[in-house]
N, CA, C and O atoms as a GROMACS GRO file, in nm:
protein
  396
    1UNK      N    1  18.794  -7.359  15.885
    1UNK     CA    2  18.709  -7.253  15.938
    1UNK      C    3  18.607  -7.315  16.034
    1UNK      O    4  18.551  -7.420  16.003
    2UNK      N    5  18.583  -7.264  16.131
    2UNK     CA    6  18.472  -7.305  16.245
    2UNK      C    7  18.334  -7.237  16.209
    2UNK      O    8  18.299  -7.122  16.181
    3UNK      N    9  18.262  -7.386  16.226
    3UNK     CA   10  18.142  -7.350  16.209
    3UNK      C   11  18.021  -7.284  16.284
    3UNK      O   12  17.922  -7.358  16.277
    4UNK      N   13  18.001  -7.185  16.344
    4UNK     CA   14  17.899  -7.133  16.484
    4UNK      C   15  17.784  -7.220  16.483
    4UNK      O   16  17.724  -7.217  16.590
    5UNK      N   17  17.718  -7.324  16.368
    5UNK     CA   18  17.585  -7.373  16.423
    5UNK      C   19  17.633  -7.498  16.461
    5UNK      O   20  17.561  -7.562  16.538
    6UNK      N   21  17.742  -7.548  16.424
    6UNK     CA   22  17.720  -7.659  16.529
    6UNK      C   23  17.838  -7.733  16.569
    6UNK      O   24  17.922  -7.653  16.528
    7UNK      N   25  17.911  -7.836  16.624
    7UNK     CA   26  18.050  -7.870  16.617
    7UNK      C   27  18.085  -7.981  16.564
    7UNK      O   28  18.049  -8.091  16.606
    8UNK      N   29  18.157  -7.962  16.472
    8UNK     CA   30  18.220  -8.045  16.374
    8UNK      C   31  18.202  -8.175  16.449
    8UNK      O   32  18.219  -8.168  16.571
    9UNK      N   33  18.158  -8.338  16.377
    9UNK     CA   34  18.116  -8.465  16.382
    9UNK      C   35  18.267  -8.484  16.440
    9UNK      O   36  18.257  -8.552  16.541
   10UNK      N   37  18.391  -8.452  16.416
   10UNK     CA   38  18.546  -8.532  16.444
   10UNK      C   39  18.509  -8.524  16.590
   10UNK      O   40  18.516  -8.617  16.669
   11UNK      N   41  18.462  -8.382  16.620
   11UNK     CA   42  18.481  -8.356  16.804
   11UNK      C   43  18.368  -8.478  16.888
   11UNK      O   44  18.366  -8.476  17.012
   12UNK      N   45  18.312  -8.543  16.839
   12UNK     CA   46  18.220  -8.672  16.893
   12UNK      C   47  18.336  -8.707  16.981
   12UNK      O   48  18.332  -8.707  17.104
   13UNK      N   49  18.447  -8.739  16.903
   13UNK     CA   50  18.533  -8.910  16.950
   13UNK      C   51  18.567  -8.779  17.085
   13UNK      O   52  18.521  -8.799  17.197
   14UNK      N   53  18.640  -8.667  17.061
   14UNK     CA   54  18.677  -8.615  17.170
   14UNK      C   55  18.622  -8.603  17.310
   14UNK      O   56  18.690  -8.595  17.412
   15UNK      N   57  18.471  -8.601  17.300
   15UNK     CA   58  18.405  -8.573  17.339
   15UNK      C   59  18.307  -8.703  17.439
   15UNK      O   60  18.266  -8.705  17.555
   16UNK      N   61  18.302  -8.774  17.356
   16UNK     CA   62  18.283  -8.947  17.367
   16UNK      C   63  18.407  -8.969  17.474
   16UNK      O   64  18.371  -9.016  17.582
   17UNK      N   65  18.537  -8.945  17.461
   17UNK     CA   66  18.677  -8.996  17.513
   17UNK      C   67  18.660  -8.919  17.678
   17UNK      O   68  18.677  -8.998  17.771
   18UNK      N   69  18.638  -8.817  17.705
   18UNK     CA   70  18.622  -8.753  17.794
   18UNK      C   71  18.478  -8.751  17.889
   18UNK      O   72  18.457  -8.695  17.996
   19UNK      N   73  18.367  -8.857  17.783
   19UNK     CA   74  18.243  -8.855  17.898
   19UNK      C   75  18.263  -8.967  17.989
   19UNK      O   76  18.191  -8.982  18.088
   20UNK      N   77  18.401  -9.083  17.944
   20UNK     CA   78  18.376  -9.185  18.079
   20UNK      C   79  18.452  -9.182  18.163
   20UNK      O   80  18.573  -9.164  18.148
   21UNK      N   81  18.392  -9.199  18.274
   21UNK     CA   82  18.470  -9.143  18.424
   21UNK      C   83  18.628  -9.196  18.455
   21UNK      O   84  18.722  -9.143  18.513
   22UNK      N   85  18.604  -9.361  18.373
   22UNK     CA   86  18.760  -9.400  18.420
   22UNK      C   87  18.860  -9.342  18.316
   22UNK      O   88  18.979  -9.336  18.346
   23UNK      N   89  18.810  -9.292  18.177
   23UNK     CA   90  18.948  -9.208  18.113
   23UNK      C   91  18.952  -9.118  18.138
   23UNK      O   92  19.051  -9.056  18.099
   24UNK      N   93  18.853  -9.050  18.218
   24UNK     CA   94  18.922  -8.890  18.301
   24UNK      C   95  19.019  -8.951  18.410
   24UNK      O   96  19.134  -8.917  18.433
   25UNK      N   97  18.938  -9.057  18.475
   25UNK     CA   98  19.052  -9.087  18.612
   25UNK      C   99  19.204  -9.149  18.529
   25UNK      O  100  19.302  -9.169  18.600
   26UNK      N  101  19.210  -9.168  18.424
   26UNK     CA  102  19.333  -9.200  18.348
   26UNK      C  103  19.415  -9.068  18.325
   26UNK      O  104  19.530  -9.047  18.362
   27UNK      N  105  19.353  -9.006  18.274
   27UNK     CA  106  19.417  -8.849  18.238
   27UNK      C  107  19.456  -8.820  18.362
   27UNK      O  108  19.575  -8.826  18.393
   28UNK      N  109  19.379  -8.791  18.434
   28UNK     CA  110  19.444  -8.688  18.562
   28UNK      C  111  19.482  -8.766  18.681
   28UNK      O  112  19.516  -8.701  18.780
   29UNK      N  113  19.482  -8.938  18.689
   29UNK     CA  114  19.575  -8.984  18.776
   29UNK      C  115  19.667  -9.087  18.754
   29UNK      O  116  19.707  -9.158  18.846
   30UNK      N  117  19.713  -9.103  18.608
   30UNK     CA  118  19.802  -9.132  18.553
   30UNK      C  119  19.894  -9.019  18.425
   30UNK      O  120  20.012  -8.985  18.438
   31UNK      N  121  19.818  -8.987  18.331
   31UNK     CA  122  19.896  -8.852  18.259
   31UNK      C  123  19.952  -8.754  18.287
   31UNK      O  124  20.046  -8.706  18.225
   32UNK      N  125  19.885  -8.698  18.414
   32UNK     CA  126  19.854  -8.552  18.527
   32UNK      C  127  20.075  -8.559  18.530
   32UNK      O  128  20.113  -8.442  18.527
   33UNK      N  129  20.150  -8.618  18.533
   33UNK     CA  130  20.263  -8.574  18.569
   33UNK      C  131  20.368  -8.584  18.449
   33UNK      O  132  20.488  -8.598  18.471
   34UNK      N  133  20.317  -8.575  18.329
   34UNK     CA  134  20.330  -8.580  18.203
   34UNK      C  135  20.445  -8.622  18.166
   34UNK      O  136  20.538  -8.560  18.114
   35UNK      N  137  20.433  -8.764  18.205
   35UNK     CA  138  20.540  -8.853  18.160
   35UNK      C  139  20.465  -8.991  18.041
   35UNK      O  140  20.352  -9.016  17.998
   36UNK      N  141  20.564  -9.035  18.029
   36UNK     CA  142  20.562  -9.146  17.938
   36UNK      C  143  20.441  -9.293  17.961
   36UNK      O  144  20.500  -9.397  17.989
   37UNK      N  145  20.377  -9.298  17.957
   37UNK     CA  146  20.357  -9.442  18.054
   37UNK      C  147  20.310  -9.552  17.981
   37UNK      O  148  20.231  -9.516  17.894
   38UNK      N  149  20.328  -9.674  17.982
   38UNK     CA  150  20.262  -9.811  17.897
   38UNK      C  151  20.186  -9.844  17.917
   38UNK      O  152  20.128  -9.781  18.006
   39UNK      N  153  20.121  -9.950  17.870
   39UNK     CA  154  19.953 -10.059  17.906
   39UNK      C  155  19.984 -10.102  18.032
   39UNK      O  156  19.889 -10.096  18.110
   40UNK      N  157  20.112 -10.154  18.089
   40UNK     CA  158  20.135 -10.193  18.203
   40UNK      C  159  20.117 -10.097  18.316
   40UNK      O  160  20.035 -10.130  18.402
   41UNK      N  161  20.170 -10.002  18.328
   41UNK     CA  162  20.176  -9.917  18.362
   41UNK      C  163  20.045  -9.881  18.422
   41UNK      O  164  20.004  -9.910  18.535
   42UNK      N  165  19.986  -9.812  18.328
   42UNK     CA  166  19.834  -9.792  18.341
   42UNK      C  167  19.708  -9.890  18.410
   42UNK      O  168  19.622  -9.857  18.492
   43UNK      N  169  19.728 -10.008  18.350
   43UNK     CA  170  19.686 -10.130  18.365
   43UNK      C  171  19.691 -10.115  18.590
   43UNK      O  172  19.609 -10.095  18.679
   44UNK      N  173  19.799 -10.133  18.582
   44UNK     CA  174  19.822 -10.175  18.713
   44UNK      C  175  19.754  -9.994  18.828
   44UNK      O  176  19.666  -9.981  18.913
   45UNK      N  177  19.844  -9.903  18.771
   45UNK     CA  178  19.777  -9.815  18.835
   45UNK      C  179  19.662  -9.787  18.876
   45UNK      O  180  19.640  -9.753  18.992
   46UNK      N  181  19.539  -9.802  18.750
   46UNK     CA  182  19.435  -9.804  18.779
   46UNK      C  183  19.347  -9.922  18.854
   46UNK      O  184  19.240  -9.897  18.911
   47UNK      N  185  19.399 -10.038  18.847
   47UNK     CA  186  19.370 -10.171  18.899
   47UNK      C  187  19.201 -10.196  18.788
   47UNK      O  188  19.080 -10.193  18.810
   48UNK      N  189  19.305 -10.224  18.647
   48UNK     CA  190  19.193 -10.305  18.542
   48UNK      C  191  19.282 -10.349  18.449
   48UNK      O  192  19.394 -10.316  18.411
   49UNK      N  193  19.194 -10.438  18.420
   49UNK     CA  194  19.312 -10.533  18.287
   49UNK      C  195  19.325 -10.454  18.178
   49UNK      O  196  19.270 -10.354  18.133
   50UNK      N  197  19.462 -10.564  18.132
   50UNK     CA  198  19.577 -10.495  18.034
   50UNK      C  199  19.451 -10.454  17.922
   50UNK      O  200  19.462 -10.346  17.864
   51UNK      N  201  19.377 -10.508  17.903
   51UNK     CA  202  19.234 -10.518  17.766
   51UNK      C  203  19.171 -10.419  17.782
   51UNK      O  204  19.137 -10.359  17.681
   52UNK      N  205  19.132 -10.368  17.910
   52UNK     CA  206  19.087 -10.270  17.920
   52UNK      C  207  19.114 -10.135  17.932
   52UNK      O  208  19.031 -10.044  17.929
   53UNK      N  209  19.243 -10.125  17.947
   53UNK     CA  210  19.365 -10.005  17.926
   53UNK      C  211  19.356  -9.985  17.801
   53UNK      O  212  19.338  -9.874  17.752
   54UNK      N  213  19.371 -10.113  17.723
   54UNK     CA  214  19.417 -10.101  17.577
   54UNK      C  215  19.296 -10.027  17.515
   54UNK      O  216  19.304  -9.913  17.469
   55UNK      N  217  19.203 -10.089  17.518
   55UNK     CA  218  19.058 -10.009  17.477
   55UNK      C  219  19.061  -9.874  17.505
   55UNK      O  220  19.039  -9.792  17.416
   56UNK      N  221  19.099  -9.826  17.672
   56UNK     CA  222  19.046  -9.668  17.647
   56UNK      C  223  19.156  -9.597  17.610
   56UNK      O  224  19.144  -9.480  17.572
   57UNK      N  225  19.289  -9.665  17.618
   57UNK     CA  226  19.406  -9.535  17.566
   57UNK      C  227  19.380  -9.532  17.417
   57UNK      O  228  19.403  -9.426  17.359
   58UNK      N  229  19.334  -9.640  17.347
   58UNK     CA  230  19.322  -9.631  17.194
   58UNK      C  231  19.172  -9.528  17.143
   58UNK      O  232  19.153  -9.474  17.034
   59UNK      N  233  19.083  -9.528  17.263
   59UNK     CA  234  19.027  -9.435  17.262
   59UNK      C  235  19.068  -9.273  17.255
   59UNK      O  236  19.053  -9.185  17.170
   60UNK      N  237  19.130  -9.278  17.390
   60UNK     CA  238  19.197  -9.139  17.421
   60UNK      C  239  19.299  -9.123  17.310
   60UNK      O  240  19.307  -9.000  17.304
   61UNK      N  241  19.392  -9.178  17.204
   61UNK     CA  242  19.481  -9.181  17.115
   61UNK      C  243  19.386  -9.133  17.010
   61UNK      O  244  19.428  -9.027  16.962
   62UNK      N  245  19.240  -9.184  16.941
   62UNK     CA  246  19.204  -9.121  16.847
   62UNK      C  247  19.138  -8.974  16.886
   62UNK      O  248  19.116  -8.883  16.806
   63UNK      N  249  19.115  -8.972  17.005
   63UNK     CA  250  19.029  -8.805  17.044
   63UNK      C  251  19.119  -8.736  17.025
   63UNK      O  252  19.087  -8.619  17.005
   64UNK      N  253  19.272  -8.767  17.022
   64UNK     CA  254  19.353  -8.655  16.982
   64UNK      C  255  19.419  -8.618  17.144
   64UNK      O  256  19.490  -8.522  17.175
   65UNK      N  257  19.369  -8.727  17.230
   65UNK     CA  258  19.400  -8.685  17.412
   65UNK      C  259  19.532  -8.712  17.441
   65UNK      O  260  19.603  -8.648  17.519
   66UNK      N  261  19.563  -8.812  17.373
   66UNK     CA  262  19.724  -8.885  17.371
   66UNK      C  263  19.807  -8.878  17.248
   66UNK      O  264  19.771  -8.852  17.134
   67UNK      N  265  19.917  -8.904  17.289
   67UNK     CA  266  19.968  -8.946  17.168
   67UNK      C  267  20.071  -9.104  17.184
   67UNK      O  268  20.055  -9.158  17.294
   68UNK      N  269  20.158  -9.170  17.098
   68UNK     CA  270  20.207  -9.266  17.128
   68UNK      C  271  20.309  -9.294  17.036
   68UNK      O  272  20.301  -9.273  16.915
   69UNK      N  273  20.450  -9.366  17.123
   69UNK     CA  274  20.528  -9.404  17.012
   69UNK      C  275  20.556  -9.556  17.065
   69UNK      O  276  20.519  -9.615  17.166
   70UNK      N  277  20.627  -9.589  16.967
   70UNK     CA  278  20.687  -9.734  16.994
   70UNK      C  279  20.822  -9.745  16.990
   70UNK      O  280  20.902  -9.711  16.903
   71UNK      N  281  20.835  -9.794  17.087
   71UNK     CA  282  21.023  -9.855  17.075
   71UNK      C  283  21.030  -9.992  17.108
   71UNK      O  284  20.999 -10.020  17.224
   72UNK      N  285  21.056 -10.058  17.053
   72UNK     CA  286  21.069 -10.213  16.962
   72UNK      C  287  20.904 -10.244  16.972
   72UNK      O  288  20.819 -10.212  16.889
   73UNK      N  289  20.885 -10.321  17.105
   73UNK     CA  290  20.760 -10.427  17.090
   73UNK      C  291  20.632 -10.351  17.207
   73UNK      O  292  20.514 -10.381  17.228
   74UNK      N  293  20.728 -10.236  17.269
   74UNK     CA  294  20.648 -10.108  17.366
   74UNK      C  295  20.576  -9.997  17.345
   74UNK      O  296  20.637  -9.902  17.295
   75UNK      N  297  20.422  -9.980  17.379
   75UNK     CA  298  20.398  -9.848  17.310
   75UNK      C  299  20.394  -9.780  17.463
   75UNK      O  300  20.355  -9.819  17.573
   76UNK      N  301  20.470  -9.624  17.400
   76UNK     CA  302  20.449  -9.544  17.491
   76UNK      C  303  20.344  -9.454  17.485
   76UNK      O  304  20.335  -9.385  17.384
   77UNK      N  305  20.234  -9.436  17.602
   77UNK     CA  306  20.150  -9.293  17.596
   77UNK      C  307  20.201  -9.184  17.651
   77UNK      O  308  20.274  -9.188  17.750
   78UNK      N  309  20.161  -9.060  17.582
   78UNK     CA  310  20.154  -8.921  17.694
   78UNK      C  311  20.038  -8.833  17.629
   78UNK      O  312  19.985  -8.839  17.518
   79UNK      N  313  20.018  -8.748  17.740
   79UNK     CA  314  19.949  -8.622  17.694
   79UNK      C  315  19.977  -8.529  17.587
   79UNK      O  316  20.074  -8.454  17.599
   80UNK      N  317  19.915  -8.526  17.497
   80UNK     CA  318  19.917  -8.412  17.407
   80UNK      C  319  19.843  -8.299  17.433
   80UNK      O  320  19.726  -8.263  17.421
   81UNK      N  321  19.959  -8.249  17.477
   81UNK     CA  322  19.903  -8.137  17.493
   81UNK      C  323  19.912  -7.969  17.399
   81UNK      O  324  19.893  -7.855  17.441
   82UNK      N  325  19.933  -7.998  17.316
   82UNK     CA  326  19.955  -7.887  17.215
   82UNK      C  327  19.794  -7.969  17.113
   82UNK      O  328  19.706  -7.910  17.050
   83UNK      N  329  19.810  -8.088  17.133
   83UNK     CA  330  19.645  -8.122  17.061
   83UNK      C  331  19.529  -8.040  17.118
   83UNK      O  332  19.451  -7.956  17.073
   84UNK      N  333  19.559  -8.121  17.276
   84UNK     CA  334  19.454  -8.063  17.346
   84UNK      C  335  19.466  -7.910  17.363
   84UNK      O  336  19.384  -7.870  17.446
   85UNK      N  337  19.530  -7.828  17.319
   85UNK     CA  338  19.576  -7.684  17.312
   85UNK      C  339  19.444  -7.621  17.215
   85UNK      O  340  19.365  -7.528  17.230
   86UNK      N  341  19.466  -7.730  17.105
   86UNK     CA  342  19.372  -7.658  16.972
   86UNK      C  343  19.275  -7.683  16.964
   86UNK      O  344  19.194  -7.590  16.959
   87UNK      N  345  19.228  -7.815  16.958
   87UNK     CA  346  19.125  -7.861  17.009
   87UNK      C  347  18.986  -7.770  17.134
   87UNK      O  348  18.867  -7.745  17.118
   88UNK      N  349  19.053  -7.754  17.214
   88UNK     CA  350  19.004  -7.643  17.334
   88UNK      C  351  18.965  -7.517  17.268
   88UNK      O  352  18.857  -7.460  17.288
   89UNK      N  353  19.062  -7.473  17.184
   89UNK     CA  354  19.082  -7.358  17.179
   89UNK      C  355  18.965  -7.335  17.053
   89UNK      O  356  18.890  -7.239  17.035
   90UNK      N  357  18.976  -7.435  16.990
   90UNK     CA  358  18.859  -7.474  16.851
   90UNK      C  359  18.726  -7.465  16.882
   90UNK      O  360  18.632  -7.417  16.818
   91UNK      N  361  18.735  -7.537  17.027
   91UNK     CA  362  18.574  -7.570  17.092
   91UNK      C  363  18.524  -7.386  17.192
   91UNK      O  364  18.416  -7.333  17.220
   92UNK      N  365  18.628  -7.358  17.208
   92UNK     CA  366  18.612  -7.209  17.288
   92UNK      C  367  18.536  -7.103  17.177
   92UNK      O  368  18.469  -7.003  17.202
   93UNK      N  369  18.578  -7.169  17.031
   93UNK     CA  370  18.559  -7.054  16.931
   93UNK      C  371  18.441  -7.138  16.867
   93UNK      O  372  18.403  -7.104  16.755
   94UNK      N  373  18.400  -7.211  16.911
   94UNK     CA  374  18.237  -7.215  16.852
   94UNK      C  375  18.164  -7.180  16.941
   94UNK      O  376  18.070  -7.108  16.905
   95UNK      N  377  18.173  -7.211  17.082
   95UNK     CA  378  18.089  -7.158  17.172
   95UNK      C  379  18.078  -7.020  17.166
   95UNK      O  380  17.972  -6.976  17.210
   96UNK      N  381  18.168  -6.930  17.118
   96UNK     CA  382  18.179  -6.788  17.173
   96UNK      C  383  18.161  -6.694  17.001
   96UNK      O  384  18.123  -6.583  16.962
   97UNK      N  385  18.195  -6.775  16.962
   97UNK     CA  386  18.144  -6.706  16.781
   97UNK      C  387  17.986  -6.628  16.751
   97UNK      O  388  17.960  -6.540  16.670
   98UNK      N  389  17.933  -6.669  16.810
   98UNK     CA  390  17.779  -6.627  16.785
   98UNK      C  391  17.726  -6.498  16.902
   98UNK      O  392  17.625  -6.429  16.894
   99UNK      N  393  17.834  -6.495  17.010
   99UNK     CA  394  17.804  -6.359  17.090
   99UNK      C  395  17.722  -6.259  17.058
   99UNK      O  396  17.712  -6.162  17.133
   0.00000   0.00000   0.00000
């Protein structure tokens, strides 16, 4: 159940994940064509090390922004977007609950 006075402590990390500028520029100029992509991948696109990819996708992975699998020794990211579906839709209904 959603609470109207205030928003649940989980939505921090979401929220935290989305205030720094280079994991938005991750989302929408690497995720934006909602494919698969790796640390490499990312790494190079954005032009920052593999360490520092790793840091914010494991960020964006606990906000619930990504998701990830592995096949053998590879992790793959993508957009979740049925997360980010509810999530949104969670945060729409605390803002608008108290009308």
């Amino acid at each position: 159940m959603i609470n109207c006075k205030s928003f649940p402590s989980d939505y921090s990390v979401f929220f935290k994940a989305l205030g720094n500028e280079k994991r938005q520029q991750i989302i929408l100029n690497v995720f934006a064509d909602n494919g698969e992509h790796n640390i490499n991948e990312v790494a190079k696109k954005m032009n920052i090390a593999q360490s520092t990819a790793s840091e914010h996708l494991a960020l964006l992975k606990r906000a619930g922004i990504l998701t990830s699998r592995k096949v053998e020794k590879e992790v793959f990211h993508k957009l979740n977007k049925k997360g980010l579906i509810v999530i949104i839709d969670n945060i729409r209904a605390i803002l608008t609950c108290c009308e």
